[in-house]
C-alpha positions, 0 to 999 in steps of 0.5 A: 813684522820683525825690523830684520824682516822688513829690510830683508824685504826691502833689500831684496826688492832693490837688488830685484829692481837693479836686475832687472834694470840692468837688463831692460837698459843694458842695449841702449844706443843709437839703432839705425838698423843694419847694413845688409852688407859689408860692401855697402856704403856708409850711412854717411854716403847713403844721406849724402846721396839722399839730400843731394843730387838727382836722387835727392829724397824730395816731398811726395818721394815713396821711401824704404828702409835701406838696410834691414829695417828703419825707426820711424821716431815721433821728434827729429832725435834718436832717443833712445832711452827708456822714455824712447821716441819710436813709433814704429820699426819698419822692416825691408822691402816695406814700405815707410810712407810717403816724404811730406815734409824735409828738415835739417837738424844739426848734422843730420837731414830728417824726413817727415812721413805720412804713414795712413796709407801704408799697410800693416806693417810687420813689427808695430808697438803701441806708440804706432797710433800717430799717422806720421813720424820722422826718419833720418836720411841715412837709414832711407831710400826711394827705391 
């Protein structure tokens, strides 16, 4: 093979590798799911809500998704990049598990969820094999 060859083919392979990166990576950031209305409170508000008071999410609580649908993540991070830590996105009304566990982690409250007795749920990816994950306050509820 001709050198003007090979670097017309190495060159094309990286100009491909680059599109179709830019693509894969382009809407990376922080997904918490969307607030299904305008008027609704700030995620801010909903995790002051859920970690406090007498509607605190506790141990043993069956909890929801708060807006449109909520990540269920294997660590107490939001990585979202191309290595991602989610297990599955769980979408309203379903159900995401049952709280066994309450930690805190900087600013933010993260719940522990026992998934093995929740039905098929809409959206599941490959990394779902695991019975248990996290998910924040913020993007939660129990009713």
């Amino acid at each position: 093979m001709k050198k003007g060859t090979k670097y017309a083919i190495i060159g094309t392979s990286l100009l491909l590798a680059g599109v179709a990166s830019y693509f894969i990576l382009r809407n990376r950031g922080e997904d918490v799911g969307e607030q299904p209305d305008p008027n609704a409170p700030s995620l801010e508000d909903v995790e002051e809500q859920n970690t406090s008071g007498e509607t605190a999410i506790q141990v043993g609580d069956e909890i929801y998704p708060v807006g449109e649908y909520a990540n269920v993540r294997s660590s107490m991070e939001v990585d979202d990049g191309f290595f991602h830590n989610k297990l599955r996105r769980v979408y309203s009304p379903n159900q995401i598990g049952e709280v066994t566990e309450v930690n805190t982690v900087g600013n933010h409250t993260w719940y522990r969820v026992d998934m093995s007795n929740v039905p098929s749920i809409q959206g599941n990816t490959a990394w779902d094999l695991t019975p248990d994950g996290y998910v924040r306050a913020d993007v939660v509820t129990k009713e």
